[in-house]
C-alpha positions as CSV (number, residue, x, y, z in Angstrom):
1,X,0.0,0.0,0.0
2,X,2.5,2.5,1.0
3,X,4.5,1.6,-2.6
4,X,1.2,2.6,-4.6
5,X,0.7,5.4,-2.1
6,X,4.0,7.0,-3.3
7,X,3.3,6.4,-7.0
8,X,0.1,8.0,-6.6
9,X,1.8,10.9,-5.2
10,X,4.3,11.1,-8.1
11,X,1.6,10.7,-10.6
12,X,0.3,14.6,-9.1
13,X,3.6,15.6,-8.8
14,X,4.3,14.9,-12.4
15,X,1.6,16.0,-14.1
16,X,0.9,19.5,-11.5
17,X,1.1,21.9,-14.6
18,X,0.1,19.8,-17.3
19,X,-3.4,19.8,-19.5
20,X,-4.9,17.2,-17.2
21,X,-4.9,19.0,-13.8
22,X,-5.7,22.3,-16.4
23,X,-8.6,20.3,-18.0
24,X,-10.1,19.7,-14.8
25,X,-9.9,22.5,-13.2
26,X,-10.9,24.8,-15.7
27,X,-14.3,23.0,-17.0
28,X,-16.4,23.5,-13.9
29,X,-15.7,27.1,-14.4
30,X,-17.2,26.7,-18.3
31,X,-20.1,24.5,-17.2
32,X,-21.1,27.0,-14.6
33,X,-20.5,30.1,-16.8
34,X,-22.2,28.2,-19.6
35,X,-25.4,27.3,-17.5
36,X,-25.8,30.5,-15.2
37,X,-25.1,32.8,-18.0
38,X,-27.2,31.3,-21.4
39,X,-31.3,31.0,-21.9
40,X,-30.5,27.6,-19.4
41,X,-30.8,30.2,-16.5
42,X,-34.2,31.1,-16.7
43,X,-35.2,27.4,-16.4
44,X,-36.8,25.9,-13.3
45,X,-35.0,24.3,-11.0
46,X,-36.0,21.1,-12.1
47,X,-34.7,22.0,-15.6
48,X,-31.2,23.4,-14.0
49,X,-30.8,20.3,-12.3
50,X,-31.2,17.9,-15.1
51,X,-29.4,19.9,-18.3
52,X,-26.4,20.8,-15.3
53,X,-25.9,16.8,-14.9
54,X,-26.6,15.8,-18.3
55,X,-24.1,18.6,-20.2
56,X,-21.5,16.7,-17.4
57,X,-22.6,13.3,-19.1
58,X,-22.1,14.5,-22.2
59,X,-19.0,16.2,-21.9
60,X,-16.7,13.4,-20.0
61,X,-17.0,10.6,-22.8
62,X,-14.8,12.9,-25.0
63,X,-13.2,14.5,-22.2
64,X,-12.0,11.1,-20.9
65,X,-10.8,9.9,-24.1
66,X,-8.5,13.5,-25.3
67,X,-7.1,12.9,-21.4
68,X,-6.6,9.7,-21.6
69,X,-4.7,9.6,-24.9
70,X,-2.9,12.7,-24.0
71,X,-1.0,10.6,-20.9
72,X,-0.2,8.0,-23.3
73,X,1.5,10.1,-25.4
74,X,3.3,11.9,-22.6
75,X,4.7,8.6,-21.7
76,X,6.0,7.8,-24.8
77,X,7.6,10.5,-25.2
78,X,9.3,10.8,-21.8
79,X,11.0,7.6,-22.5
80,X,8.8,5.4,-24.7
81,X,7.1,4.1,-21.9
82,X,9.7,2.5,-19.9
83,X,9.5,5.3,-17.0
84,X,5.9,3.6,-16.1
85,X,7.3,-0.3,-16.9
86,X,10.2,-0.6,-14.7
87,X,9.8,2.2,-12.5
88,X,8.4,-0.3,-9.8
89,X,9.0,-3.6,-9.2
90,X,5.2,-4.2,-10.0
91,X,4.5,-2.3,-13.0
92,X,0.3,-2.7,-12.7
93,X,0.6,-0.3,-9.5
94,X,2.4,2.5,-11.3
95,X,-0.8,2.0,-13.9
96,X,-3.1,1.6,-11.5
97,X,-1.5,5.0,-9.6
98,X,-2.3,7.0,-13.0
99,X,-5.8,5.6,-13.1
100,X,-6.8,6.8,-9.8
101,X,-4.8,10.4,-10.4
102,X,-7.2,10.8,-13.1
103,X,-10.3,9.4,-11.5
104,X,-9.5,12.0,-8.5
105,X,-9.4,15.0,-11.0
106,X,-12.2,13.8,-12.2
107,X,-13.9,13.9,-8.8
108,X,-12.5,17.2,-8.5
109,X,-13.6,18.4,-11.3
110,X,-17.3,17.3,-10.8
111,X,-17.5,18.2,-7.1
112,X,-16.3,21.8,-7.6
113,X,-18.9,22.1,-10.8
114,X,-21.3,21.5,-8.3
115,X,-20.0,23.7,-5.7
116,X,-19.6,26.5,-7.9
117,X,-23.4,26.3,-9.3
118,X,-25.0,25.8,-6.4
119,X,-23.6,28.9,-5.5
120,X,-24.9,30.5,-9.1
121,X,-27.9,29.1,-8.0
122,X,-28.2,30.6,-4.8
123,X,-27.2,33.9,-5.3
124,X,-26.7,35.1,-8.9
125,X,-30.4,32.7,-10.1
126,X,-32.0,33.3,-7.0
127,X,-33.6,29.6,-6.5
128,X,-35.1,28.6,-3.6
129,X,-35.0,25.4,-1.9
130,X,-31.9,24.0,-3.8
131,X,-31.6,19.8,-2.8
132,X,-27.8,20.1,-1.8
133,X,-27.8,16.6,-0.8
134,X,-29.2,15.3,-3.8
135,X,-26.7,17.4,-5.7
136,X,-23.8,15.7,-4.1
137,X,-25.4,12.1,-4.2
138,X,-26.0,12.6,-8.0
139,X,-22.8,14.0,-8.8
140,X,-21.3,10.9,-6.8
141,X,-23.0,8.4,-9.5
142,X,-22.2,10.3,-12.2
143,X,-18.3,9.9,-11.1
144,X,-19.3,6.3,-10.3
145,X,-20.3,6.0,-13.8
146,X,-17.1,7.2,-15.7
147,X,-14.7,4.8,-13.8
148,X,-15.3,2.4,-17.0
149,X,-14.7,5.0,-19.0
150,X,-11.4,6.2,-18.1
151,X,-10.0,2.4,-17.3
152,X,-11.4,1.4,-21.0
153,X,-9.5,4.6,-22.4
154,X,-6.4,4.0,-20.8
155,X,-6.7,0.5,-21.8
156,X,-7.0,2.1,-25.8
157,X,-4.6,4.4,-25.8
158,X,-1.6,2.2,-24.1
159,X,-2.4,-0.9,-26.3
160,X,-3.0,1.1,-29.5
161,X,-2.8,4.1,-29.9
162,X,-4.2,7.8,-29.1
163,X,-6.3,8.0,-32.4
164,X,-8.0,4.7,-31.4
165,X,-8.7,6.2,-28.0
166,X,-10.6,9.4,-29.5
167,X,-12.2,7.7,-32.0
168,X,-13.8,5.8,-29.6
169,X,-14.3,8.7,-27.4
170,X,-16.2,10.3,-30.4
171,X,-18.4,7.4,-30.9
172,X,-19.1,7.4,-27.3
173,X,-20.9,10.8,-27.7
174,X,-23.2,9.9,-30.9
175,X,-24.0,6.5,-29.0
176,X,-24.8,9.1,-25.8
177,X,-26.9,11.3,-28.3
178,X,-28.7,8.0,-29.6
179,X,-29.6,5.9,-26.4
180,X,-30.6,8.9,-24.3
181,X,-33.9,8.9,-26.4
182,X,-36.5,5.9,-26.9
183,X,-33.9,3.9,-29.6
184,X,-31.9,3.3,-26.3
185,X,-34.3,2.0,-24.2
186,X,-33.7,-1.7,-24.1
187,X,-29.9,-1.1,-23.9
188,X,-28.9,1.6,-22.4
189,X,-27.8,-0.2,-19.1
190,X,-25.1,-1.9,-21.1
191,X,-23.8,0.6,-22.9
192,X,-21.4,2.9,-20.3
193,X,-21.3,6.2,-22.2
194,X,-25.3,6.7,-21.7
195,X,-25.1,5.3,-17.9
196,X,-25.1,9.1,-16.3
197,X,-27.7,10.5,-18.8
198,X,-30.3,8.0,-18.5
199,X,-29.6,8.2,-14.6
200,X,-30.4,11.4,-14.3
201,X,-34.0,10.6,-15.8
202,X,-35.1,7.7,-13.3
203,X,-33.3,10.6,-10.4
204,X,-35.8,13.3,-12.1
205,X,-38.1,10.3,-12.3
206,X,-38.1,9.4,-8.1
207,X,-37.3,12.9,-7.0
208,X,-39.2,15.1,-9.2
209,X,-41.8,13.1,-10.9
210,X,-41.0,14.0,-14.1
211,X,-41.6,10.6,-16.0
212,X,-41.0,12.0,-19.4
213,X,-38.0,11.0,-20.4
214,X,-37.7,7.1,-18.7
215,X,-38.6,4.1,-20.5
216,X,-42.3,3.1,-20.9
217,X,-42.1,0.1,-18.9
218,X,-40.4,1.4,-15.9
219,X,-42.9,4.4,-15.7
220,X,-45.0,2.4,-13.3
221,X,-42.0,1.9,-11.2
222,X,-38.9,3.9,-12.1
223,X,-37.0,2.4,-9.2
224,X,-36.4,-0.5,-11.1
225,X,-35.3,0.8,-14.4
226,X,-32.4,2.7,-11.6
227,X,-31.6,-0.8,-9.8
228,X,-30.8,-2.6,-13.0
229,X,-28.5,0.0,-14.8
230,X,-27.2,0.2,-11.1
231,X,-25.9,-3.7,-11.1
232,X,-25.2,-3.5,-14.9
233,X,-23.1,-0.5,-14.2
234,X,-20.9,-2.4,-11.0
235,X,-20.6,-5.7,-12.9
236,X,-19.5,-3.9,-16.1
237,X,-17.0,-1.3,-13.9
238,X,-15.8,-4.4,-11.7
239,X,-14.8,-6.0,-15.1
240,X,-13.3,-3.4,-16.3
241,X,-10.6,-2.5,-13.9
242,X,-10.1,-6.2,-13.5
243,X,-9.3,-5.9,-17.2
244,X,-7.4,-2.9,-17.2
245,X,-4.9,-4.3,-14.0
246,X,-4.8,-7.6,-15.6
247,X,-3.5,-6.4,-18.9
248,X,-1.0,-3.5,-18.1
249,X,0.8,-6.5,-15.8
250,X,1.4,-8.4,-19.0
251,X,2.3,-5.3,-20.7
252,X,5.9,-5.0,-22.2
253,X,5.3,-1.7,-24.2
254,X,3.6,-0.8,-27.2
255,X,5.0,-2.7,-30.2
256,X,6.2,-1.0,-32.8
């Protein structure tokens, strides 16, 4: 523990001024700006809650695959990738070190969006009786969500390459724009680039009774439609990373 603890210092360390930590700093400031300052602002607060959450959706299936290639690349150019292969004696925890550096910008990133426009909310929309809690729960699923995401894109851009990585990044946003509607219905829960989209209908769903936008059959009771992406979502994630630490300890570089 205290080995990975140390590489997951040095991952921060490394990367303190690059476009990561940049990235992930700077788009909670451009969601916010985006969302208090547009026609979304006049929305109810219903309406805020669900375009805030779903924009976030939309944007981290391409965020997480430009990130993602970008550290590949850096690697390879800092020493064509031996830096991260014998820079431990267990090379799956200097790996699994950069996974989690990204997954906690990625926390960071969400959590401060929230921060910050509950804050619009409150004093530059004036809207009363703003659900904090439910903020912070639903921003917690939606980072739940993207942990397959950024372990699958990591997974791309090591084993192939960085125009692999996007491409699939890109596809993840037109299969987003797809299965958020009625074509996605029957699939959605297996598909992880639509996981936080169509979770923030069943949350509008349970907490605001807007059934509008959930699948016909769970309208009677949308609490089931949540559990099953729910266990499709940890089975699938739990894969994933199982996957993506299984792999990168076989891993002897890229070949050329």
């Amino acid at each position: 523990m205290s080995v990975f603890w140390h590489s997951y210092k040095a991952e921060f360390f490394k990367n303190k001024h690059s476009v990561f930590l940049w990235a992930h700093i700077l788009m909670p400031f451009l969601l916010v700006a985006i969302m208090t300052f547009s026609r979304f602002g006049k929305l109810s607060s219903l309406g805020l809650f669900v375009i805030f959450f779903k924009m976030i959706g939309f944007a981290f299936p391409l965020l997480a695959a430009a990130l993602c290639g970008l550290i590949a690349i850096q690697e390879k150019q800092a020493g064509d990738y031996q830096m991260m292969i014998g820079k431990l004696p267990h090379k799956t925890t200097t790996f699994l070190s950069q996974l989690c550096m990204l997954l906690t910008m990625c926390l960071g990133a969400i959590f401060s969006a929230i921060l910050l426009f509950m804050i619009s909310m409150k004093w530059i929309l004036h809207v009363n009786n703003i659900n904090y809690l439910l903020f912070f729960k639903t921003g917690g699923l939606i980072f739940l969500s993207v942990i397959f995401l950024y372990s699958l894109y990591l997974i791309l851009a090591y084993h192939f390459n960085t125009g692999v990585c996007t491409m699939v990044g890109f596809s993840g946003v037109i299969i987003v724009a797809l299965a958020s509607t009625s074509q996605g219905d029957s699939i959605w829960m297996f598909l992880p680039w639509v996981w936080s989209v169509r979770f923030i209908d069943f949350i509008a769903a349970l907490r605001f009774n807007d059934l509008s936008k959930i699948p016909l059959k769970y309208i009677s009771y949308p609490q089931g439609g949540m559990d099953i992406g729910l266990m499709c979502m940890g089975v699938m994630t739990i894969f994933c990373v199982a996957v993506y630490i299984f792999t990168f300890h076989l891993w002897e570089g890229r070949q050329k």
